[in-house]
N, C-alpha and C positions, 0 to 999 in steps of 0.2 A: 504494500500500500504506500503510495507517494507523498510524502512530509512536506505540507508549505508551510512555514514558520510564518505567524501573523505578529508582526512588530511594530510599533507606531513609528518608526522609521528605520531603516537596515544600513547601516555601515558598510562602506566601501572601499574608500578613501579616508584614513583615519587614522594619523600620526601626532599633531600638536593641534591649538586653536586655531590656526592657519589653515593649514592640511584638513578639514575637516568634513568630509562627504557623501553626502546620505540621499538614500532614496526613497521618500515619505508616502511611499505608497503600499497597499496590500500585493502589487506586481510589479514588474522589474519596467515594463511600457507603459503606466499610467499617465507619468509624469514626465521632467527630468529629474533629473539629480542637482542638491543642492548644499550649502554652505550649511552648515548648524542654524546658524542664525536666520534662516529664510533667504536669500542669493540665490539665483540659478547660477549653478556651473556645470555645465552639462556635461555629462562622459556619456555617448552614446554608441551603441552598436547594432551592425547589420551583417543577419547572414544570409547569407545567398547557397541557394540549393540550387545545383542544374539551372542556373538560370535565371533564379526567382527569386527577389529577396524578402526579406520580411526584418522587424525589427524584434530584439534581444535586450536591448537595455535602453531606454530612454525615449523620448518623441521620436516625429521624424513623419514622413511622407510615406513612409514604407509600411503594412499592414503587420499587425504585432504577432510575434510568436506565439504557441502556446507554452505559459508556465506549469512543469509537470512538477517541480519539484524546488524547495528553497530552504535550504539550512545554514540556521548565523550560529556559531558555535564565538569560542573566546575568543580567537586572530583571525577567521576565517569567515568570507560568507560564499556560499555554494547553491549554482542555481543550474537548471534545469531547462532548455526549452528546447520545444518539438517544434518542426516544420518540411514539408516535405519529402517525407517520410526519415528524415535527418531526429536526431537526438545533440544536443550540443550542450556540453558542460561546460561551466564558465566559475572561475575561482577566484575571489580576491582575497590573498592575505596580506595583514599587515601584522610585522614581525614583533608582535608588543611582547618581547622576551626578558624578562626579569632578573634572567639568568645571564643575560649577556646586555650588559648596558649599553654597549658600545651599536649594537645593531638595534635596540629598545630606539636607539638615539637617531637612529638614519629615519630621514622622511621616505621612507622607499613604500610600495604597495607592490605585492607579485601578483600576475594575473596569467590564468593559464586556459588555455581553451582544446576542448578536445571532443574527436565527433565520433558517433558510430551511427549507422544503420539502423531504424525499426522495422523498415521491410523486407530486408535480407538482402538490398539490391547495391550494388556499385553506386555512389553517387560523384560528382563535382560540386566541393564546399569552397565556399572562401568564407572571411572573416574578417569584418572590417569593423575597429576600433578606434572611436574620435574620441579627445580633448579638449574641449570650448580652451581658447585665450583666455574664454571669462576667469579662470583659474589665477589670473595672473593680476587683475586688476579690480579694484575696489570701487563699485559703482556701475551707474549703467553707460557713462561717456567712454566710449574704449579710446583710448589713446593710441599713440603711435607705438608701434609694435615692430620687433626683428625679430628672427628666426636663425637656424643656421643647423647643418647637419652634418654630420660624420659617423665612421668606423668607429666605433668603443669597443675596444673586444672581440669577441666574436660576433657582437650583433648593431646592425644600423641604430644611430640616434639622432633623434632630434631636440632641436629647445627652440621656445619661446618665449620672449617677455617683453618688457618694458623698454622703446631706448634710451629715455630716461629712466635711471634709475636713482630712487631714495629711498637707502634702506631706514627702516626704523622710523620714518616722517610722518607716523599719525598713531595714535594712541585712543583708543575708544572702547564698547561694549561690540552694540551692534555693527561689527566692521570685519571686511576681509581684509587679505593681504596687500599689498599697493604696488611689490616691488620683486624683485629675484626672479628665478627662471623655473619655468615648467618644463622636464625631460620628459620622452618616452624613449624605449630601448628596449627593441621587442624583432620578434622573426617578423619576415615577408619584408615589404615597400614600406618602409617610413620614411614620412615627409611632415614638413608644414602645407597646411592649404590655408585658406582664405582664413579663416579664424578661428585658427589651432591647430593639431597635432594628428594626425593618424597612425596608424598601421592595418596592410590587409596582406591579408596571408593566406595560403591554402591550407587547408588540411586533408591527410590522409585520416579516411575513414575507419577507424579501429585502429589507428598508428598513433604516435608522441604526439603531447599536449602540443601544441605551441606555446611559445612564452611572450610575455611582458615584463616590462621594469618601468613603472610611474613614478616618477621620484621628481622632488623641489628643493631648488638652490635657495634658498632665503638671504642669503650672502653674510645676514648676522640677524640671531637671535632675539636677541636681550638686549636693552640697555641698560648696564651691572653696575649702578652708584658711579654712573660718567665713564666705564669700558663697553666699549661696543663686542658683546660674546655672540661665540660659533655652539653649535650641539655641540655635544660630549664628544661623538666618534670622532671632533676636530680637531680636539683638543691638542693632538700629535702633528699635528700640520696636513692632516687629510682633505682632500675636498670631496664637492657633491662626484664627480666621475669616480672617484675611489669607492665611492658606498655602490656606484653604478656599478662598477667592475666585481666588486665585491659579490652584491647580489649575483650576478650574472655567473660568475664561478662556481660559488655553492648556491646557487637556485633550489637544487631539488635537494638537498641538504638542510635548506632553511625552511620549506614544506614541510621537510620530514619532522622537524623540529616543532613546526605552527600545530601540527596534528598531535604530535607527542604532548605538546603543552594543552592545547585543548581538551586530549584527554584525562590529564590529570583535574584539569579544572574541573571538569564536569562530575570526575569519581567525587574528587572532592565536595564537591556539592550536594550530591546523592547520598553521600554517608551525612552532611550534615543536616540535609533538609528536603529530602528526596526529586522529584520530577519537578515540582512547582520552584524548587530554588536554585535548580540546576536553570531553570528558562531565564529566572533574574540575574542571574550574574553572568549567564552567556552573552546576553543582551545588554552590562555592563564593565565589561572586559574593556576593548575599545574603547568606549565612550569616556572612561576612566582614563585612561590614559593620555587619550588625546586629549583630554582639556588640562596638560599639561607641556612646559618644554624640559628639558632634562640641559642643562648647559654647562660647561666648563667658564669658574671663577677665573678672574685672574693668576686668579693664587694654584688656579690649576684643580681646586676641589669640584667639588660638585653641588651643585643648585639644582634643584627641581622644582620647577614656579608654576603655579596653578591660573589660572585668567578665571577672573568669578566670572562665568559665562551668564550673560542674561539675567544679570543683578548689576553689577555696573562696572562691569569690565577690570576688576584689581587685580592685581599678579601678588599672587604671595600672600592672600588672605588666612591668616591664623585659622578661622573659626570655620573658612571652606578647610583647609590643612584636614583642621582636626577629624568631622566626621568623614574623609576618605581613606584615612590610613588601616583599617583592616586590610583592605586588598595589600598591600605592601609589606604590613606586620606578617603576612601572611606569607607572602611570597619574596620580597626585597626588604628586609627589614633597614636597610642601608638605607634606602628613600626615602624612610621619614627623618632620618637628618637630615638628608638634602634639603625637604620640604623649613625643615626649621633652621637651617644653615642662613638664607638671607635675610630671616626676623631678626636672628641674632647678630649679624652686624651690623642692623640698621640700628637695632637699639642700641649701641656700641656708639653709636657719633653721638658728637655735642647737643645738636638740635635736638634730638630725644633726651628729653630731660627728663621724663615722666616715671614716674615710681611704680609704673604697670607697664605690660608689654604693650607693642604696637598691633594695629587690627591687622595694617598691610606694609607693602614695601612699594604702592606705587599704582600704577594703572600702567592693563599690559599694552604695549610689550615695554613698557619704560620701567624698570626697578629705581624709581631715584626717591623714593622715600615716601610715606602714610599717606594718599589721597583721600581717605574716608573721614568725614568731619574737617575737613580740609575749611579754611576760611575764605579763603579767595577763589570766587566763581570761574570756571574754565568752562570754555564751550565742548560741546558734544565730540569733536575729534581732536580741538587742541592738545596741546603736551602741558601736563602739568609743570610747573618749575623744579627748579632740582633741589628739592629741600634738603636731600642729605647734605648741602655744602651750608644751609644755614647754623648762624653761629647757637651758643647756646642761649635760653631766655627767647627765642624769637618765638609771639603771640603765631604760632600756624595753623592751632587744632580748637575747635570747639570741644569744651570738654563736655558737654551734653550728651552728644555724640559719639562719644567715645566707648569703649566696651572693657572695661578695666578687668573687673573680676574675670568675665569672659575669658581674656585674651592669656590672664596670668595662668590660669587653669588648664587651658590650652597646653601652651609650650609644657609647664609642668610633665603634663600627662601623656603630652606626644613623646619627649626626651626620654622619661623613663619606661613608658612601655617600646619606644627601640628600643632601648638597651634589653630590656628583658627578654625579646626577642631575637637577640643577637648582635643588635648593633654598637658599631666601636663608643664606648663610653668618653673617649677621646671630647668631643666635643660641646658635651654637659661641662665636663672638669674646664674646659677652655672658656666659658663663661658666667663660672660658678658667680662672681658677683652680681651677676645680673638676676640669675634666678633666686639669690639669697632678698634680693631687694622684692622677687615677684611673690613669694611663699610669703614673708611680711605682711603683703598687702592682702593678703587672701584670710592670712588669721587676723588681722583687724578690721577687715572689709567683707569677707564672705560669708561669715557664719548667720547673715540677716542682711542680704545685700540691699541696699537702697536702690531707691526708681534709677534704673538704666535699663540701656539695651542688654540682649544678648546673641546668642548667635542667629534665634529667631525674629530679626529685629522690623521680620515685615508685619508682625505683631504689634510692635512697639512698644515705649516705654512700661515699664512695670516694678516694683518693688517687692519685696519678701518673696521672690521668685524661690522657691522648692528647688526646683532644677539646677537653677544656679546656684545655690547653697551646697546642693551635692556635688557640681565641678568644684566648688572653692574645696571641699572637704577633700576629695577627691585629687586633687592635684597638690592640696599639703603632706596626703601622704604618699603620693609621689617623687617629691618633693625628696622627703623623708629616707625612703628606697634608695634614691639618686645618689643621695647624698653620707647617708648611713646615719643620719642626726637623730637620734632614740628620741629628744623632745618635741619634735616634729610628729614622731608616730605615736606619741601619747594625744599633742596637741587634737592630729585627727582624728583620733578615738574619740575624745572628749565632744570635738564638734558634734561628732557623728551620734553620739549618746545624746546631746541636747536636740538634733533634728529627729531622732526619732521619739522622743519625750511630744516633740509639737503635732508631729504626723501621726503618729501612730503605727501596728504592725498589723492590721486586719486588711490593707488593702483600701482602694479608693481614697490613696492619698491627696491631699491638695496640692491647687496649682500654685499657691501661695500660703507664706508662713502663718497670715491670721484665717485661716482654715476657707478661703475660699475657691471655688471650681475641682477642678482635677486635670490632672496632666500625666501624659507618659515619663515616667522619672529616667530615660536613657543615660544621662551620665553617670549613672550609677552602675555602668557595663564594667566598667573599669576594676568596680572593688569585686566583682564576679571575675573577668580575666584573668587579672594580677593575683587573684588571693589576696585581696587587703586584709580582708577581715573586719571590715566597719561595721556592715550590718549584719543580723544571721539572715541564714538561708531560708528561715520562715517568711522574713521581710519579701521576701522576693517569690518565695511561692503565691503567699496570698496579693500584694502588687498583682503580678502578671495575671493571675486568674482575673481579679476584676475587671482586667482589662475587657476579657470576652464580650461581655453584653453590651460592650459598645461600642462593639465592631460594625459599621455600615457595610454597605456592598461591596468596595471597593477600598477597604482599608480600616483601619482605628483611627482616628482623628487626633490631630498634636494633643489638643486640651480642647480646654471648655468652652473656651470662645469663637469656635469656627469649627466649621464640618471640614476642614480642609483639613491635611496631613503632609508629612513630608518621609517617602520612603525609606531614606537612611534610617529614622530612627524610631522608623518601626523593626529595621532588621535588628540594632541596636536593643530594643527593648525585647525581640524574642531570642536574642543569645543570651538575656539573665533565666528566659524561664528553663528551671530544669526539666520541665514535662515535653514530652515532645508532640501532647495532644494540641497544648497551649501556644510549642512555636508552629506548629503546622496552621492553626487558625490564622495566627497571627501574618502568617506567609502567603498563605493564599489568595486573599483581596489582592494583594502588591501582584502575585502573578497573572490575577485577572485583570486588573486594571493595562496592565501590561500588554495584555493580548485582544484586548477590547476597549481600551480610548480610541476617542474619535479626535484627538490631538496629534496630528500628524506631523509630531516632532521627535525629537534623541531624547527616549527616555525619563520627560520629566521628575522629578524629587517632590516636587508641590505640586498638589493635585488635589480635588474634590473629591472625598470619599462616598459621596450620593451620584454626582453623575459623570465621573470617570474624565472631567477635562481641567486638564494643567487648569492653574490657577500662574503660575508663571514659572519661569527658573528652566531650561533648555539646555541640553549637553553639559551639564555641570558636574566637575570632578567631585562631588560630595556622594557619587551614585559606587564610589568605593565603598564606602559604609555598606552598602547592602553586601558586602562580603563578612561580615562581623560572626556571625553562625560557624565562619571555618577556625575563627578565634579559641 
């Protein structure tokens, strides 16, 4: 029986925020293909049987295939179409490998195409694969464009882009790329045509795929506190042809790889939370990933910067950081230092004077210092200024605005659960006084946080926040671990004994300290992971059961004041239940909404739990979190 995978949008093209593209239909020829953020960039294709063509992936003039068959697994999506009596398999992977950072880091996409027979007859196939320009430029005005081709190796390539080029020249949310070069490097005739990129090839029927290599020059990544940085694979002096040649060498080595990994992900899944959890993190593999860059510092380490996608464009957002790090704890535990490597030398300069951590490092792709609460108004694609060079005392941040307890709790918790999972401890000790200043602020600040945001802050302001009590608690005795300081792990004992004195242990806790609403208590995953040992284990059975009854169609709802929810941390709140009646409820809404929004975007996190459509928030790295179950 033939498997169509029903996605509210299917990954294609999916390496960084740049690189990002998706096909937001139930079939591969509804639409075109587009950017995260709504853009057409269209990758289209057409096969020709004997003679006849018809179309395989995207619009077009030519009458569509049929789709027999569509599976998106962790790297890979695999599709299926029939036409004239031809069969024709079509594969994109992208290499998001954990294991190897250095290829994690190339924008590269493999694409393989391969035909057989359903009538048993001899046919003549070709196979023609376009690239819109549109790939290259930001807007509907196309600019002046060059091309140019050659031998790479064993196979024809082509580029396109911009002939002006500026790298790095806009900084915003809803925005593609402006600048760098689109390759392909693939068998048969590649060329440039009128506006983009092709290749067409033959294929032997029941013979070798043919290949593809999609890959983008960006020319530089990051703007890294005033360095203009390359990805990681660069960091050695490599360019985009080297990741070209590369791919093209070990091609079918790096499949074998994309499938080897996929499998794992998926076991893994299955033992945590069977078929329905295995669909949510197939479906957030990529998407996770790509809404981040991986970059070599100056200094030669490693940065890994998130773009709050479809919230307002920051790089480096702490409180995005924090819920995507299961996928990584789980697999890279080395990437959540990365992730918390440019918090902490942003707070490291003068201009950060503030006795709490920073929310961000910037608005992508410019890391030059906190835009959120920022004072001085900037337009919608301007660059902000480069606050990391302002002196110390300079008035830049409303502190309204700001996310203090949040953000301490954060690093805290991200720092030492690396470490506990592996990662080098090297760079806690290399900023001990920073986090001695942020545990301060949490045992005079958290244990009854005052009206601020937090990291749900589309909610807004709030006070005696529960939830935020439990990161403050939570991140002191992280703190604690980190550091080996015994009065710290008494400090959060004691916390943890006065919040449960307010809440109580029967379940349907409040959303707030003076006993009002209810909420999902997620941050409280942490003393379940770690073994803190704050609360017992009753706390958390009865929690999670109450949860049940108020579970809508499509999910458990954040708290009380909105039917709306946000995925992460519903996966978040069913790796505290130890019942696995409880996390299977709890999971299921997420996999249906999953397979049944009428939001034909990446995966939303924010979503209505009554009628299945985003509430906002689009390809956003916090859809890590829904990996927390393999925790």
């Amino acid at each position: 029986m033939f498997c169509i995978d029903r996605l509210p949008a299917i990954p294609l093209v999916a390496s960084d925020p740049y690189l990002s593209i998706w096909m937001p239909a139930d079939t591969m020829t509804q639409t075109d293909t587009c950017h995260w953020s709504g853009p057409a960039k269209p990758i289209r294709g057409v096969l020709t049987v004997d003679g006849a063509a018809c179309r395989f992936l995207g619009e077009g003039a030519e009458p569509e295939a049929a789709l027999t068959e569509l599976k998106v697994t962790a790297t890979r999506t695999r599709f299926v179409s029939e036409f004239g009596g031809v069969q024709l398999e079509t594969t994109f992977a992208t290499p998001a490998l954990p294991d190897d950072l250095d290829l994690l880091s190339m924008p590269l996409t493999l694409v393989t195409f391969s035909a057989k027979a359903t009538d048993g007859k001899a046919h003549d196939v070709q196979v023609k694969l376009h690239l819109s320009d549109k790939l290259c430029y930001d807007g509907e005005l196309r600019p002046n464009m060059i091309d140019g081709a050659y031998t790479l190796g064993t196979k024809q390539t082509v580029y396109i882009g911009q002939e002006t080029q500026k790298p790095l020249s806009h900084s915003a949310d809803h925005i593609t790329i402006d600048w760098g070069y689109l390759y392909l490097s693939a068998d048969g005739v590649v060329k440039a045509v009128g506006d983009g990129v092709q290749t067409t090839c033959s294929l032997t029927v029941g013979g070798a795929p043919a290949q593809a290599v999609i890959a983008y020059d960006d020319i530089a990544s990051i703007n890294y506190f005033g360095d203009l940085c390359k990805a990681w694979y660069r960091r050695d002096g490599r360019q985009i042809t080297d990741a070209i040649l590369y791919a093209q060498k070990h091609f079918d080595e790096i499949l074998l790889r994309c499938a080897a990994m996929d499998e794992t992900v998926s076991n893994d899944a299955q033992k945590a939370g069977g078929q329905d959890y295995e669909d949510i993190v197939n479906a957030a593999w990529r998407h996770t990933f790509a809404a981040h860059k991986l970059i070599a510092t100056p200094k030669g380490e490693m940065a890994f910067l998130s773009k709050e996608n479809d919230s307002n464009g920051c790089i480096g957002t702490v409180d995005v950081s924090y819920p995507s790090i299961p996928l990584f704890l789980h697999y890279c535990p080395e990437l959540v230092n990365a992730l918390c490597r440019p918090v902490l030398e942003f707070a490291s300069m003068p201009v950060w004077d503030c006795d709490f951590a920073p929310h961000d490092v910037g608005r992508y792709p410019l890391a030059t210092g906190q835009v959120y609460a920022a004072r001085k108004p900037i337009g919608r694609t301007a660059s902000h200024p480069p606050y990391y060079l302002y002196p110390a005392g300079t008035d830049v941040w409303d502190p309204r605005y700001q996310m203090p307890v949040e953000e301490c709790g954060n690093m805290l918790i991200m720092l030492e659960a690396a470490r506990a999972f592996g990662a080098d401890k090297a760079l806690a000790d290399q900023y001990r006084s920073l986090l001695d200043n942020w545990v301060k602020y949490l045992v005079q600040y958290g244990e009854d946080p005052a009206e601020q945001l937090c990291t749900d802050d589309f909610a807004g302001h709030l006070a005696h926040n529960v939830n935020l009590a439990a990161k403050a608690i939570v991140g002191v005795a992280c703190y604690a671990r980190l550091t080996g300081d015994e009065s710290c792990t008494a400090q959060a004992k004691t916390m943890a004994a006065h919040l449960l004195e307010k809440i109580g242990d029967k379940g349907n806790t409040p959303l707030t300290l003076d006993g009002q609403g209810w909420s999902m208590k997620y941050n409280l995953l942490w003393d379940k992971v770690l073994h803190l040992g704050l609360l017992p284990d009753s706390f958390y059975a009865a929690e999670t059961a109450s949860y049940l009854p108020r579970i809508n169609t499509y999910g458990l709802p954040l708290d009380s004041r909105a039917d709306y929810t946000k995925s992460d941390w519903i996966c978040w709140t069913a790796r505290m239940a130890d019942d696995p009646a409880v996390r299977a409820a709890l999971i299921a809404p997420v996999a249906k909404e999953l397979h049944e929004t009428t939001s034909r975007v990446p995966f939303s996190d924010w979503y209505d739990t009554k009628t299945n459509r985003l509430v906002a928030f689009i390809g956003r790295s916090v859809q890590g979190g829904l990996f927390a179950l393999m925790l």
